[in-house]
C-alpha positions in Angstrom: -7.7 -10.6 16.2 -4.4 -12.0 15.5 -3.4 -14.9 18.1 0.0 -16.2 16.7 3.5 -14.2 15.9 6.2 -15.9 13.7 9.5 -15.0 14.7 12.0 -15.0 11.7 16.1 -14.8 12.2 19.1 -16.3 9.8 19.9 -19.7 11.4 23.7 -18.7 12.0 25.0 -14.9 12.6 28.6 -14.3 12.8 29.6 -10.9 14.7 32.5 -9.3 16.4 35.7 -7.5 14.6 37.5 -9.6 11.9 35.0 -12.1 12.0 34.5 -12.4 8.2 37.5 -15.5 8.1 35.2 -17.8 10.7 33.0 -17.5 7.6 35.2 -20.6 6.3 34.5 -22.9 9.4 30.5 -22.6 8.3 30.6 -23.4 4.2 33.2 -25.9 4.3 30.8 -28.2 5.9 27.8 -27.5 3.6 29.6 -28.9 0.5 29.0 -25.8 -1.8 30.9 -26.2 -5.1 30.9 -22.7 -6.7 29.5 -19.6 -5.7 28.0 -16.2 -6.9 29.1 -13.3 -5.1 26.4 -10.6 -5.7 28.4 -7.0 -5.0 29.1 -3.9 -6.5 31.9 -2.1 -8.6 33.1 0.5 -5.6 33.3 -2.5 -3.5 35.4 -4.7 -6.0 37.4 -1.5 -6.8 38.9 -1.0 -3.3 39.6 -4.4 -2.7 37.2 -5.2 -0.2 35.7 -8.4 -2.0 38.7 -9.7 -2.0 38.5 -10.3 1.9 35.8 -12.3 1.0 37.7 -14.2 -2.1 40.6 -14.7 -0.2 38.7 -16.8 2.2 36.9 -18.8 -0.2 40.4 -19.3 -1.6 41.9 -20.9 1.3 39.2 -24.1 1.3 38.9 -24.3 -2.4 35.3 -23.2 -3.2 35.1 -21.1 -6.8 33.4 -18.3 -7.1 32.2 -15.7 -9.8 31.5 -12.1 -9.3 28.0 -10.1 -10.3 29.0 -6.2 -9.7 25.8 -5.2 -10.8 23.7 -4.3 -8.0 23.7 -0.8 -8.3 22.2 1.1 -5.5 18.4 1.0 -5.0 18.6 -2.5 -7.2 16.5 -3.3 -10.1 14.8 -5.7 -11.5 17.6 -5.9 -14.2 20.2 -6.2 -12.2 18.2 -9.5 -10.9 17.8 -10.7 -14.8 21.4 -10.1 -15.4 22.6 -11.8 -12.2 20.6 -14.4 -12.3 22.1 -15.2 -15.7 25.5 -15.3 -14.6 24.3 -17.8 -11.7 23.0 -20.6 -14.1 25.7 -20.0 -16.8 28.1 -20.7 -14.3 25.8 -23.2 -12.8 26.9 -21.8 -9.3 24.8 -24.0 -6.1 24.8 -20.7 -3.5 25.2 -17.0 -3.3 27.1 -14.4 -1.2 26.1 -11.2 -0.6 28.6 -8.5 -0.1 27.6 -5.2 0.5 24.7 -2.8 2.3 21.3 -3.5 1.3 21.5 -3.0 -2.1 23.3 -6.3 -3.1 21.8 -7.8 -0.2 18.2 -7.0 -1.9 19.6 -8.2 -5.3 21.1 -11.5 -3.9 17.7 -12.4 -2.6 15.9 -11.1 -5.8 18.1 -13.6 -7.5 18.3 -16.7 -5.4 14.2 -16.5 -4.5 14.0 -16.3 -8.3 16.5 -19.3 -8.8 14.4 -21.6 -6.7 10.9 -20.4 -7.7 11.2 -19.4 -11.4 9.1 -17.1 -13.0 10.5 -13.2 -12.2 11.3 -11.1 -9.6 8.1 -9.5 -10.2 5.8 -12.3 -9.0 6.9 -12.4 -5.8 5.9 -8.6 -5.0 3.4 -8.6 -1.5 4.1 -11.5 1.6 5.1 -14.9 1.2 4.0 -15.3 -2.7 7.3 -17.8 -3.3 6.5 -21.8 -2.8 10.2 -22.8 -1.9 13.2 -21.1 0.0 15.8 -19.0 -2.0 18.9 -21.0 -3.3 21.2 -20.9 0.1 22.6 -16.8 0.2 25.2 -16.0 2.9 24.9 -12.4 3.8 27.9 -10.6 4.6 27.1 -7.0 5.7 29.5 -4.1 5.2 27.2 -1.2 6.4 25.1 -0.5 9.8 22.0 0.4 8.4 19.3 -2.0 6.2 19.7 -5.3 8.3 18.9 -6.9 4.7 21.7 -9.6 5.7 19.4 -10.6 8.4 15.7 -9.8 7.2 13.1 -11.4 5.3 12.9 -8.0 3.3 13.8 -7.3 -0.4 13.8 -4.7 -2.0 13.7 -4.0 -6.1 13.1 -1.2 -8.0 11.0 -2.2 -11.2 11.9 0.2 -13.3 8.8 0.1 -15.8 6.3 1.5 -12.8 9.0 3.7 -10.8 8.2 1.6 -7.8 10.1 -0.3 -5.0 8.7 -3.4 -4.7 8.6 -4.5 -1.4 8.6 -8.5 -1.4 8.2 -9.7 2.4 9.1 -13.8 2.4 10.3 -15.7 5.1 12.0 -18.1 2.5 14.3 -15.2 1.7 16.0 -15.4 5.0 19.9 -16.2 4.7 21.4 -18.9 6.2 24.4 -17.3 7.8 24.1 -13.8 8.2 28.3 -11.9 8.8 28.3 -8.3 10.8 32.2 -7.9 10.8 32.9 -4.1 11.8 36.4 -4.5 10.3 33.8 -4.3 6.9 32.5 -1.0 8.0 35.8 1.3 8.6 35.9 2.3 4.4 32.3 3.8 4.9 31.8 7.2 4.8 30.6 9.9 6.9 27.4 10.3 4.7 26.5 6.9 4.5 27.5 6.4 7.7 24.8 9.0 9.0 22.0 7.7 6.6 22.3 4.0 7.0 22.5 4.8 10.9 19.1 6.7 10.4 17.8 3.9 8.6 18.3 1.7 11.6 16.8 3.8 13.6 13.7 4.0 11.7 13.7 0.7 12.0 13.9 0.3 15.1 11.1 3.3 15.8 8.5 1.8 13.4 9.0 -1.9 14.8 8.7 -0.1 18.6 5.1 1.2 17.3 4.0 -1.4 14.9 0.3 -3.1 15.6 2.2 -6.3 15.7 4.8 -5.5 18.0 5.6 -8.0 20.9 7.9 -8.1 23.9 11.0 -9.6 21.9 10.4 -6.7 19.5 10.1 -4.1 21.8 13.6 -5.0 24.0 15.6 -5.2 20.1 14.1 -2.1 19.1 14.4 0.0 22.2 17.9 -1.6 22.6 18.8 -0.5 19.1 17.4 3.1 19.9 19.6 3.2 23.1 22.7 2.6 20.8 21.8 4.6 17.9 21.8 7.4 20.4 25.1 7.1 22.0 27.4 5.7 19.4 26.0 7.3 15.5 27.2 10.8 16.2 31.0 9.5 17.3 30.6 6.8 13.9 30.1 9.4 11.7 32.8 12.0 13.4 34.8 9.3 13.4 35.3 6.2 10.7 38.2 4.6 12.4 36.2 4.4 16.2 35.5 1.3 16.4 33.5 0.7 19.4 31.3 2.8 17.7 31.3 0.7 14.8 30.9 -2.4 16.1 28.3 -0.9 18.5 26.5 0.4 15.6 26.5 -3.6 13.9 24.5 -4.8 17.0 22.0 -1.3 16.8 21.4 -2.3 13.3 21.0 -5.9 13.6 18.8 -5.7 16.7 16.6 -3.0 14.6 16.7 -5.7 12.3 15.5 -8.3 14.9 12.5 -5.6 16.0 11.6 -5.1 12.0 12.0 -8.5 10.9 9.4 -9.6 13.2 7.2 -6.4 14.2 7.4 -5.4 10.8 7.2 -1.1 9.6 5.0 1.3 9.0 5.0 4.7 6.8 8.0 5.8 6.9 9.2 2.9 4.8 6.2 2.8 2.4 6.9 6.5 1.9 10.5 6.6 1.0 10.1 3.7 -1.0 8.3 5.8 -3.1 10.9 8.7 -3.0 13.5 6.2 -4.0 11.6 4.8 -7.0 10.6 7.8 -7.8 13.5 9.6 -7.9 16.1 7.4 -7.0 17.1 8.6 -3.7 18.9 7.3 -1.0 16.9 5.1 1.6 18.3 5.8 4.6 18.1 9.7 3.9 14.4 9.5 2.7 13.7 7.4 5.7 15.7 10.1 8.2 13.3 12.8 6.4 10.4 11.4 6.9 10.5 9.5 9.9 10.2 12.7 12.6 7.0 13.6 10.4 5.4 10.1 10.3 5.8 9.7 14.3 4.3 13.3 14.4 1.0 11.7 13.1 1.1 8.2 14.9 1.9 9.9 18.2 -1.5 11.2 18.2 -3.1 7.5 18.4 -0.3 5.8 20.8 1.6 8.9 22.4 2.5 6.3 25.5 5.2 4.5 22.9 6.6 7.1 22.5 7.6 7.4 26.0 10.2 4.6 26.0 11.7 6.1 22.6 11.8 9.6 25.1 14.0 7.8 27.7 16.3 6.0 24.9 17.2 8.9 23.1 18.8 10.2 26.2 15.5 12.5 27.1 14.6 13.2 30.8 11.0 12.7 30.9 10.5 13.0 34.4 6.9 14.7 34.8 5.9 14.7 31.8 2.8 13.3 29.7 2.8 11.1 27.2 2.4 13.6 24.8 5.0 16.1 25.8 6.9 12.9 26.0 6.4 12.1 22.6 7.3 15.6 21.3 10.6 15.2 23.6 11.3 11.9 21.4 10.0 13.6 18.3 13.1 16.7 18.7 15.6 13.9 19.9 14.9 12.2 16.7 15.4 15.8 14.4 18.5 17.1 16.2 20.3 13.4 15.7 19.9 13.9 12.2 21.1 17.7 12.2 24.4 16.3 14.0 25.3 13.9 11.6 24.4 16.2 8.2 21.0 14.9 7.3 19.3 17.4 4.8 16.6 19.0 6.6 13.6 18.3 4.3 12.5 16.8 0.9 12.9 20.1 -1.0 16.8 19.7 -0.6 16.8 16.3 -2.1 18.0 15.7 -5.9 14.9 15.8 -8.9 11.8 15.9 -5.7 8.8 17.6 -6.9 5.6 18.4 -5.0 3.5 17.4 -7.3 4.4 14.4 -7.7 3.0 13.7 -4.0 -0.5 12.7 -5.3 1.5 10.2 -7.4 3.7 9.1 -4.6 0.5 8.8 -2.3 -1.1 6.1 -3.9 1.4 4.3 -4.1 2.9 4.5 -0.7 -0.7 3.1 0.2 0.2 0.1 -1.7 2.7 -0.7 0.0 3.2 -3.8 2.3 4.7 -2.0 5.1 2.5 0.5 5.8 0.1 -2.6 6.7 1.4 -2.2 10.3 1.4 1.8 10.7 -0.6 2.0 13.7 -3.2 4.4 12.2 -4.5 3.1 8.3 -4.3 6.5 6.7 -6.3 8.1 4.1 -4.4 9.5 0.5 -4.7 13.1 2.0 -3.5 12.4 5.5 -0.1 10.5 3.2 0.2 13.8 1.2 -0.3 15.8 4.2 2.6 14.0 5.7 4.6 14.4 2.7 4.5 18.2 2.5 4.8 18.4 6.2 8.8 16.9 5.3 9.3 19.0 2.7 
């Protein structure tokens, strides 16, 4: 049995509205001579980098631009940024963005330090040294990538989403500015605030959860509730925003430690696959996942109940569970969540043999709390379609 727990967090995180400029009063000190910002094109088109650049502006540190990471990021878009960083010889990296450049940033900086290719370091903890220093500044409620030890890359040859798990791919300062968050829009709004509650839901059930896990994760829960449906109504709210950057980093807090389960393994699959949206596969999923763990710890699933806003009074832990199981289903009707797989772009069932054995390779279905068998992961899949 296990008798030890690491606990993993960014040394420095920097939150609250218009924070992104106290970024300045961090790097200056460090000495940093040139920097890669690791972004992408919609971001750069609409200005919103240049928040960043005009900061790094004021106290004289240069910087060069990778716009490459495109969403679910590849294992070329690590090769290609990863060029530009030793061509232009730059000492550290910035991460602007959701989780897709934050996933690329790490893919390239673990890569700079180590050598070899992203592709080694697929599984937990397979790199020797930390990642050249990344600074993670987050510009969606969702992944908690600027805070995790989590990367994600698609390898393109096998259709797969690795999932590399590495403590040394923690950043060093982690920025959750809601200011960053207003240009989102109502779709990714609803599917990266599903993503953070899956987070938050598979952490809250994990085998490894602990006490610090469980108050981030029902925390998170408790916010998700209240304030997604008013962030997605609403762009410009911005209690709701900012209360939807501490939902998503303390889901981040619960995952990052208590790791996830199915639901993760799953979509992964779905986005390789098919190159689908994370947060949307994960919102998909996730009410049919907890459908099969609440049989084998139904009393979780009582907390969940009671932070979804559910009166549980009287009942047992499984009616409980199904209480937190329709909470979780008419969330994502409110906010516009397709209602199953068959509605999502290029998904075939019979690929879900395919997708199966895969998902069982997966590192984060390592802390599911029931080790499923391929037909009990296909069942699950058609159950979502």
């Amino acid at each position: 049995m296990k008798k030890s727990y690491g606990y993993f967090m960014p040394p420095v995180t920097i939150m609250g509205v218009s924070c992104l400029e106290d970024i300045a009063d961090y790097i200056k000190p460090m000495g940093f001579k040139k920097a890669l910002i690791v972004s992408d094109k919609v971001l750069v088109e609409i200005q919103l980098v240049k928040k960043l650049t005009d900061v790094l502006d004021k106290i004289e540190v240069e910087y060069v631009i990778f716009d490459g990471a495109q969403p679910n990021p590849t294992v070329s878009n690590v090769n290609d940024g990863l060029k530009m960083l030793t061509d232009n010889e730059c000492d550290f990296v910035i991460s602007f963005g959701g989780g897709s450049p934050h996933d690329c940033a790490k893919g390239i900086a673990l890569v700079a330090a180590n050598g070899g290719k992203i592709e080694d370091y697929e599984g937990l903890n397979k790199s020797a040294k930390p990642q050249l220093p990344l600074i993670a500044v987050n510009t969606t409620s969702g992944t908690a990538s600027q805070m995790t030890r989590f990367c994600i890359i698609t390898d393109e040859s096998r259709h797969v989403k690795m999932a590399i798990v590495d403590w040394h791919t923690t950043a060093v300062i982690a920025v959750d500015d809601a200011d960053l968050m207003v240009a989102m829009p109502p779709s990714l709004t609803a599917a990266t605030g599903m993503d953070a509650l899956t987070h938050a839901v598979e952490a809250y059930v994990s085998i490894i959860a602990t006490p610090v896990t469980d108050c981030a994760a029902i925390k998170a829960i408790e916010l998700i509730a209240s304030y997604l449906r008013r962030a997605v109504a609403d762009g410009q709210d911005m209690e709701a925003r900012e209360m939807m950057t501490y939902a998503e980093y303390l889901a981040g807090v619960a995952f990052n430690n208590a790791s996830l389960g199915y639901v993760h393994a799953m979509a992964h699959q779905l986005g390789g696959f098919y190159d689908l949206p994370h947060g949307v596969c994960n919102a998909i999923l996730l009410p049919a996942v907890e459908e099969y763990n609440a049989k084998v710890v139904p009393e979780r699933f009582i907390d969940i109940a009671k932070a979804m806003g559910k009166n549980i009074e009287g009942l047992s832990a499984t009616e409980a569970a199904d209480a937190a199981l329709a909470a979780i289903r008419e969330l994502s009707a409110d906010i516009g969540i397709p209602a199953g797989l068959k509605e999502l772009k290029g998904f075939d069932a019979n690929d879900i043999p395919t997708l199966a054995v895969n998902a069982l390779k997966d590192a984060c279905g390592l802390t599911n709390p029931k080790q499923a068998s391929q037909e009990e992961i296909e069942n699950i899949y058609r159950a979502a379609i």
